[in-house]
FIGUPA-631449 format. One record per residue (C-alpha): residue in one letter; z, x, y negated; residue number from 1. Coordinates in Angstrom, 2 decimals. Layout:
@residuo->a; w->Z; u->X; v->Y; num->NUM .
...
This chain:
@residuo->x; w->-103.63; u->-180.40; v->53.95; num->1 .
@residuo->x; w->-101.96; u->-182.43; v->51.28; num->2 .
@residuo->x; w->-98.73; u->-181.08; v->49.95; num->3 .
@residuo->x; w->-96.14; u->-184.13; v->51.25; num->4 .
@residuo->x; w->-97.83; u->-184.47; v->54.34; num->5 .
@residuo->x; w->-94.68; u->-182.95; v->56.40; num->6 .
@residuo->x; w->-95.89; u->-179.98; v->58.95; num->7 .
@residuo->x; w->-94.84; u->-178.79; v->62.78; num->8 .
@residuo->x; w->-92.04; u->-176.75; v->62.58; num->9 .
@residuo->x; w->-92.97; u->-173.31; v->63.27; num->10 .
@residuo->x; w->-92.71; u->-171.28; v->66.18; num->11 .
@residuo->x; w->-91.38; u->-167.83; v->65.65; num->12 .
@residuo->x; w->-92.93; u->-165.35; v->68.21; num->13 .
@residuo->x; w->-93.49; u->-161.47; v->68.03; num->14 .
@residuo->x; w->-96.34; u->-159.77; v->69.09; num->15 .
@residuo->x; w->-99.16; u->-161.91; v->71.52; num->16 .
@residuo->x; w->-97.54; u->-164.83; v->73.29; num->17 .
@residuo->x; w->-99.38; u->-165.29; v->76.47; num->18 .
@residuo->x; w->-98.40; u->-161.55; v->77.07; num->19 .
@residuo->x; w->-94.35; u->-162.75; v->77.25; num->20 .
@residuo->x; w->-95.62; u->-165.32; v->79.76; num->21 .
@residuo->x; w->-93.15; u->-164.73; v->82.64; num->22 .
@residuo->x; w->-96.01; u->-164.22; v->85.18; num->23 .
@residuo->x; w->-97.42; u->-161.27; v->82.82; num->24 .
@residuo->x; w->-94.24; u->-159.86; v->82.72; num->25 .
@residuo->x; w->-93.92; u->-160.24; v->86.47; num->26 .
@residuo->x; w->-96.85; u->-158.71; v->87.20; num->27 .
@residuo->x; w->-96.77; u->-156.04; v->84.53; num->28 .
@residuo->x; w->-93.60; u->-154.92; v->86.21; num->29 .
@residuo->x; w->-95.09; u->-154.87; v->89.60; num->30 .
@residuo->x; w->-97.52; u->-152.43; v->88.29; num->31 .
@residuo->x; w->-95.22; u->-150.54; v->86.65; num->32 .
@residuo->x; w->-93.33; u->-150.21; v->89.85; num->33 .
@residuo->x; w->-96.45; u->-149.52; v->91.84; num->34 .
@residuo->x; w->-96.94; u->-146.17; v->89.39; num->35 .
@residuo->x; w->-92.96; u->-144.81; v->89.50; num->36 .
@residuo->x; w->-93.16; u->-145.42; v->93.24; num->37 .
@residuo->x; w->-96.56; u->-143.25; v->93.75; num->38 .
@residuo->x; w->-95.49; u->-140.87; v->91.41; num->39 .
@residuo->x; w->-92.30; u->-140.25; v->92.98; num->40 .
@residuo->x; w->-94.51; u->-140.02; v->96.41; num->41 .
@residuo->x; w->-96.24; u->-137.10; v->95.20; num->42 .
@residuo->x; w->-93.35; u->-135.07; v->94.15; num->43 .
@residuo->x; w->-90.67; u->-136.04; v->96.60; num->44 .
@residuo->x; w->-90.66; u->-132.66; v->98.27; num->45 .
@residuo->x; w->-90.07; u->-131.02; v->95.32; num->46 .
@residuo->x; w->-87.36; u->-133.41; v->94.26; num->47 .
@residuo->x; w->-86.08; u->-132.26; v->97.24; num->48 .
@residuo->x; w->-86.47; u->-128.77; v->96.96; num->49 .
@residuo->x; w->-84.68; u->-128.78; v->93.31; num->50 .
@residuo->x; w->-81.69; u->-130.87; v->94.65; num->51 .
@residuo->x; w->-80.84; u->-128.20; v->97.06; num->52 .
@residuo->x; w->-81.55; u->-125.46; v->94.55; num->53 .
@residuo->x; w->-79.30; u->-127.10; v->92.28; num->54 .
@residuo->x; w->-76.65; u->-127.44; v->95.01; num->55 .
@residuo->x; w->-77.16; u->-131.68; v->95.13; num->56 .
@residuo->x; w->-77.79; u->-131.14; v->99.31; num->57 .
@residuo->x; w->-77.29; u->-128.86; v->101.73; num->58 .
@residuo->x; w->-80.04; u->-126.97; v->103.00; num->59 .
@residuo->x; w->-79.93; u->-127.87; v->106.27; num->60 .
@residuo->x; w->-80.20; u->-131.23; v->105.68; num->61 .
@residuo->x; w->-83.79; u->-130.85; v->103.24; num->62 .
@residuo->x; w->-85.60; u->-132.27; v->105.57; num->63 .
@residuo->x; w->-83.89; u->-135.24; v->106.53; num->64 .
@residuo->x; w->-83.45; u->-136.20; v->103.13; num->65 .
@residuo->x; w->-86.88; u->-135.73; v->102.45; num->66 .
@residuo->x; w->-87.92; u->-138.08; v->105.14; num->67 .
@residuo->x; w->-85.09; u->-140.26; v->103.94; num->68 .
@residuo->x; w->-86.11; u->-140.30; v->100.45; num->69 .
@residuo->x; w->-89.71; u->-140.92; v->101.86; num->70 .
@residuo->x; w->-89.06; u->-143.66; v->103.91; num->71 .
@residuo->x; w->-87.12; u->-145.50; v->101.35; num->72 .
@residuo->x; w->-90.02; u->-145.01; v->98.72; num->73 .
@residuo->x; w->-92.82; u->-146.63; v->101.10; num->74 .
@residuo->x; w->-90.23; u->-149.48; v->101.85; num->75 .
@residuo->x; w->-90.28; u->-150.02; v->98.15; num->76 .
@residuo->x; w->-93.83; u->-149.74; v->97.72; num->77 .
@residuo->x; w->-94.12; u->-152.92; v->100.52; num->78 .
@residuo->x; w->-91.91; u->-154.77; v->99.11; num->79 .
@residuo->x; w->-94.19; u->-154.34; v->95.56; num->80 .
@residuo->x; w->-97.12; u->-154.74; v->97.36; num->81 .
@residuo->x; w->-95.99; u->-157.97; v->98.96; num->82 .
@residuo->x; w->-94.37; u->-158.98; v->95.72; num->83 .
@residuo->x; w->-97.95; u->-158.27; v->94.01; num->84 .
@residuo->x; w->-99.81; u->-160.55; v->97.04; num->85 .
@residuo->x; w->-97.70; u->-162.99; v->96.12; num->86 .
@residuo->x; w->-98.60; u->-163.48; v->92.93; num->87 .
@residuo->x; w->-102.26; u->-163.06; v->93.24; num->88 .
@residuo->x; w->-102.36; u->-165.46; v->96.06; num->89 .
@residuo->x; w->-100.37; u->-168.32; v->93.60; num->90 .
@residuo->x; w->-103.07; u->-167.20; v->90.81; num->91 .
@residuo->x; w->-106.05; u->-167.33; v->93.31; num->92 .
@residuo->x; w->-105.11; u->-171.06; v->93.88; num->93 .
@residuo->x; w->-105.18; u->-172.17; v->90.17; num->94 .
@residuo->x; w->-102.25; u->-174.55; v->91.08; num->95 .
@residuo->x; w->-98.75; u->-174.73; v->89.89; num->96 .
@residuo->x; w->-96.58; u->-174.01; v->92.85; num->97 .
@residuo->x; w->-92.58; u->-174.66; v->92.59; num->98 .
@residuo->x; w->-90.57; u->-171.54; v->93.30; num->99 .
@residuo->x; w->-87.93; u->-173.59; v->94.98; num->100 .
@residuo->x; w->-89.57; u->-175.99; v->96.72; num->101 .
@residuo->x; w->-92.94; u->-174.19; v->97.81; num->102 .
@residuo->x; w->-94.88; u->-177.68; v->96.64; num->103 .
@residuo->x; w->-97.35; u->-177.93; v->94.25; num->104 .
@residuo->x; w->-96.28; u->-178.98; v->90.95; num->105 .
@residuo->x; w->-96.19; u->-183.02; v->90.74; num->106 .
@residuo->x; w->-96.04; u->-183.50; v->94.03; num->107 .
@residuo->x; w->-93.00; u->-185.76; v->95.27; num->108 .
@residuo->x; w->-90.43; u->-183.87; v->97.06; num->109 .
């Protein structure tokens, strides 16, 4: 490249771009949320059992609050798991599909 032949400016990015794409992100969070979610699944009874030790719950009310805490932690892992269908379905289709619209991209609303 000749020295006066004028250049692109630049693009400043850290680390590997097409991992900040916001689908990678999306779905790297999704994942993410999948493992807190089954992690918390395995030890919710003895979350449970240390919050009344420590005097967080009564213990008459362990159990409910263990199914409580159960039942909201497999409502979360749907709502992931629909989340993650979601995106694989949009990915599965190789087409650009509008978030607010529901149309494929180019298409005339």
């Amino acid at each position: 490249m000749a020295p006066d032949t004028p250049r692109k400016p630049g693009i400043v990015r850290f680390g590997h771009h097409w991992r900040l794409a916001q689908e990678t992100r999306t779905l790297t969070m999704l994942i993410l949320g999948h493992v807190i979610v089954f992690l918390l699944s395995i030890g919710h009874d003895e979350i449970v059992a240390e919050m009344v030790a420590d005097g967080w719950i009564f213990a008459r009310f362990a159990e409910q609050f263990e199914l409580l805490f159960g039942l909201v932690l497999f409502v979360c892992w749907g709502a992931l798991t629909v989340r993650l269908m979601t995106i694989l379905q949009r990915a599965r289709a190789g087409d650009c599909i509008c978030p607010r619209c529901n149309q494929q991209c180019g298409d005339a609303e």
